[in-house]
KOLKEDO-264794 format. One record per residue (C-alpha): residue number from 1; y, z, x. Coordinates in Angstrom, 1 decimal, always signed. Last residue first. Layout:
N
+-----+--------+--------+--------+
|   i |  north |     up |   east |
+-----+--------+--------+--------+
| NUM |      Y |      Z |      X |
...
+-----+--------+--------+--------+
% end
This chain:
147
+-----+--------+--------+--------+
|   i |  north |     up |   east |
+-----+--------+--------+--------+
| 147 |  -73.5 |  +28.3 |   +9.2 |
| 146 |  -74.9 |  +32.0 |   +9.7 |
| 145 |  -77.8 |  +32.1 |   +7.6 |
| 144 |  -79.6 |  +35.7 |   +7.2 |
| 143 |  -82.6 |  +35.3 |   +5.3 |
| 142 |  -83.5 |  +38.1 |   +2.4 |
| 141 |  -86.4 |  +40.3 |   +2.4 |
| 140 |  -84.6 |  +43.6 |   +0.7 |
| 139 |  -84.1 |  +45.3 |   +3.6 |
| 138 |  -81.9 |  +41.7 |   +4.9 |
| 137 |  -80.1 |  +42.3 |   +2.2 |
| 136 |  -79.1 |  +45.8 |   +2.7 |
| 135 |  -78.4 |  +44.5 |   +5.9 |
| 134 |  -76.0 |  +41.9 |   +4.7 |
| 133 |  -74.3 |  +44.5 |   +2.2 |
| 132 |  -73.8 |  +46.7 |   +5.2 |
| 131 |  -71.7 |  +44.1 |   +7.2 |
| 130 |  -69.9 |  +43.2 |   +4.2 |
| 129 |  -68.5 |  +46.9 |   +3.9 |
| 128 |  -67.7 |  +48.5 |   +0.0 |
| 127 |  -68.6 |  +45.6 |   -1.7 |
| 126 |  -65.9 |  +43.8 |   -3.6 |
| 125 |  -67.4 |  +41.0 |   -5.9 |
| 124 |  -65.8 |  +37.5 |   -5.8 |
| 123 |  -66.1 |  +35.2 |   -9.1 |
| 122 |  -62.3 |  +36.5 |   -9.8 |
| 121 |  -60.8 |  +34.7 |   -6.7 |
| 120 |  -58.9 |  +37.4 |   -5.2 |
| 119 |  -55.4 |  +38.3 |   -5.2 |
| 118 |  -55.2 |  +40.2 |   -1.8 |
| 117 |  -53.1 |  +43.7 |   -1.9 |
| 116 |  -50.1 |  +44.5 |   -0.8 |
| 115 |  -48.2 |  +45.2 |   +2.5 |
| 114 |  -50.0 |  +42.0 |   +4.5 |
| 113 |  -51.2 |  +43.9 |   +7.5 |
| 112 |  -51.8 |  +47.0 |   +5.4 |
| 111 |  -53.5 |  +45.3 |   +2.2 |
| 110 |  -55.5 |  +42.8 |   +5.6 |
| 109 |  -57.3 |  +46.0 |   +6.1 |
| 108 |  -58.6 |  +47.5 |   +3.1 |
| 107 |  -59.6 |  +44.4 |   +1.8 |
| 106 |  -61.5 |  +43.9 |   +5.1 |
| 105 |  -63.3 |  +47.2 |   +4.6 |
| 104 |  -64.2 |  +45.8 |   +1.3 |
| 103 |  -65.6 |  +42.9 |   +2.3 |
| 102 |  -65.9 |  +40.3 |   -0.5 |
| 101 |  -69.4 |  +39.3 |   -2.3 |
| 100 |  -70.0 |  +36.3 |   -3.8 |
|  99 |  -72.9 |  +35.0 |   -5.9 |
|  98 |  -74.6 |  +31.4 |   -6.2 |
|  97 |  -76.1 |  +31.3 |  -10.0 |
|  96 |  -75.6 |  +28.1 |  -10.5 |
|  95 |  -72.3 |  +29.0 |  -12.4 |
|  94 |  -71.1 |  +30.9 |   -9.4 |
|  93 |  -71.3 |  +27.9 |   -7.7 |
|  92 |  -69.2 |  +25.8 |   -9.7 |
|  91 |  -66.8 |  +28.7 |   -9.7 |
|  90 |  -67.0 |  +28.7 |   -6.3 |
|  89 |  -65.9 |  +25.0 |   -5.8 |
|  88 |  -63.1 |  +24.8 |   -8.0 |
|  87 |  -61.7 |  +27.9 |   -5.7 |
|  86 |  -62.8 |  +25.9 |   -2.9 |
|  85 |  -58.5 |  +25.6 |   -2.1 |
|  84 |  -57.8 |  +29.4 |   -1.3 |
|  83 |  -55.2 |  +30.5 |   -3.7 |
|  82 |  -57.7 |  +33.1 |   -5.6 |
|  81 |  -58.7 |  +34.6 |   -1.7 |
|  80 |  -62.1 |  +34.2 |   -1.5 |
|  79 |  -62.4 |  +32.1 |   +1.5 |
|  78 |  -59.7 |  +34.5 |   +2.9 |
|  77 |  -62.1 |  +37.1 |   +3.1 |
|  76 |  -63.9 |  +34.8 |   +6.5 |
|  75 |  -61.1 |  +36.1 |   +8.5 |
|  74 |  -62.9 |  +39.6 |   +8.7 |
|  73 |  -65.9 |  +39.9 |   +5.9 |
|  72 |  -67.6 |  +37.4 |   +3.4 |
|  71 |  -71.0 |  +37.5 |   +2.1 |
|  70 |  -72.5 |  +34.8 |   +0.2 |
|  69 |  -75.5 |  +35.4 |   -2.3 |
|  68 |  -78.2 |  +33.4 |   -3.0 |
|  67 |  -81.3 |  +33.1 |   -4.3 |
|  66 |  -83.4 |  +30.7 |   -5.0 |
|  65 |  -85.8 |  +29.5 |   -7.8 |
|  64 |  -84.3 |  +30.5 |  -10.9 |
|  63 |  -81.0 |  +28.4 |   -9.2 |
|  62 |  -82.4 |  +25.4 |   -9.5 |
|  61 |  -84.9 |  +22.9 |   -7.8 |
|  60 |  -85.3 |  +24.4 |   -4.3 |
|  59 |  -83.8 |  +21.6 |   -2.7 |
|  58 |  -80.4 |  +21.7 |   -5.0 |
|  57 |  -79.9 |  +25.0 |   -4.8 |
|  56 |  -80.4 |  +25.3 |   -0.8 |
|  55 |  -77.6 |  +22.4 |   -1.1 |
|  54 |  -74.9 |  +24.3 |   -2.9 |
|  53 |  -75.4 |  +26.7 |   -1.0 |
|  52 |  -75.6 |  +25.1 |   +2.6 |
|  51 |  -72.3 |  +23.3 |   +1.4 |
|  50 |  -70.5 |  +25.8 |   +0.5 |
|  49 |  -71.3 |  +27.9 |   +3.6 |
|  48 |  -69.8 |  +24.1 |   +5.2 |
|  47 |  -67.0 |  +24.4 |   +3.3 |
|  46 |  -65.6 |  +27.7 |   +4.4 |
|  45 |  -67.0 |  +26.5 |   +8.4 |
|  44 |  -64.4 |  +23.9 |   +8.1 |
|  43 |  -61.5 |  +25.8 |   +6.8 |
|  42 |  -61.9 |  +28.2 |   +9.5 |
|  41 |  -60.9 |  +31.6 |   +8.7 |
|  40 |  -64.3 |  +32.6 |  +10.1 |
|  39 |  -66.8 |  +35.5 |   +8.5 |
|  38 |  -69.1 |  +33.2 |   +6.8 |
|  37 |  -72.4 |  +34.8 |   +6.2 |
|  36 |  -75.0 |  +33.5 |   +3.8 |
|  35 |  -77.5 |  +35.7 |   +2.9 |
|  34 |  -80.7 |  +33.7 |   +1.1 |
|  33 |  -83.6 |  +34.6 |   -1.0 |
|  32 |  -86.3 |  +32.0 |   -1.7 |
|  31 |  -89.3 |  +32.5 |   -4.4 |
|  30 |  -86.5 |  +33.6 |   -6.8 |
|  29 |  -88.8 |  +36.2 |   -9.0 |
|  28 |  -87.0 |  +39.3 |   -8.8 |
|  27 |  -83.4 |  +37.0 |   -9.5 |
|  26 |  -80.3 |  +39.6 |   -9.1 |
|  25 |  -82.4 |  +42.0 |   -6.7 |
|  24 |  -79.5 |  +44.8 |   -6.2 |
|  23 |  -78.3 |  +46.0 |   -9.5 |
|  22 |  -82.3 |  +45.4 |  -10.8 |
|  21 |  -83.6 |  +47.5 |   -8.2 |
|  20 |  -81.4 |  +50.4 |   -9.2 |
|  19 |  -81.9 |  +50.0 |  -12.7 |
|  18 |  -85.6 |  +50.3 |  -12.2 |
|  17 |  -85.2 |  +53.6 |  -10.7 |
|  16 |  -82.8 |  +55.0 |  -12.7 |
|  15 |  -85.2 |  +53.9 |  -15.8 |
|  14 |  -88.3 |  +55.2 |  -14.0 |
|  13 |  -86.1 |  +58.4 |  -13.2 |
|  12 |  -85.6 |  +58.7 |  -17.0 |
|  11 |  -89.0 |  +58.4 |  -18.1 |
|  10 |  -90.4 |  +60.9 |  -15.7 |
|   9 |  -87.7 |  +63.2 |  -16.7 |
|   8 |  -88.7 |  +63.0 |  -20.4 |
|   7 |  -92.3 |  +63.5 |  -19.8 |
|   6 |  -92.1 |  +66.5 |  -17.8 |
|   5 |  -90.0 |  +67.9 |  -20.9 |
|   4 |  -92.3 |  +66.9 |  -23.3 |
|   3 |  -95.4 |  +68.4 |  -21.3 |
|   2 |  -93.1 |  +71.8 |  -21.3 |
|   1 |  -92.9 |  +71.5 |  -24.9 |
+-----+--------+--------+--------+
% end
């Protein structure tokens, strides 16, 4: 019984385990993995992350092959924001596999400076503090690209 038991647990922190790594490495076997930051307001720098996105897909032949995930914190939310003009743009990405990750420090933040809460675009993913999600990226091998 004990021997049961012993297996049991080992099987279930294998599966908590493997889970974990799996919530946080989207594509294991994506030869490149790319953070891109954009923390400007600037309309300019919003599409150029696009751009370096969409682009590192294209060069490496498909999103199997890369990945990517684009982090946005400070000014750089608004890029997210449902009514922000890329929203054709993001979805496009999203579908190539291209993820986005909001700031949810900044959420916090422009909610009291605007006296409700942001509408995001619905391919965006609040993460608790950009900053921290590009480090835990970073851990996991990825390369910081600040365009």
């Amino acid at each position: 019984m004990k021997k049961l038991v012993q297996s049991l647990i080992l099987v279930m922190l294998t599966s908590i385990v493997f889970q974990a790594s799996a919530a946080t490495d989207e594509k294991p076997f994506a030869e490149h993995k790319v953070v891109l930051q954009i923390s400007d307001n600037d309309p300019t720098k919003q599409t150029l992350v696009l751009n370096v996105a969409n682009n590192l897909v294209k060069a490496y032949g498909g999103p199997d092959q890369v990945d990517v995930e684009i982090v946005a914190f400070g000014p750089g939310l608004r890029l997210m924001f449902d009514d922000n003009g890329n929203k054709g743009r993001i979805s496009g990405l999203t579908a190539n596999g291209v993820r986005f990750a909001a700031c949810g420090n900044t959420m916090n933040k422009m909610t009291s400076q605007l006296g409700r809460e942001p509408k995001l675009n619905s391919q965006a993913t609040v993460v608790p503090a950009g900053v921290v999600r590009i480090i835990e990226l970073i851990d996991q091998g990825y390369t910081l690209i600040k365009p």
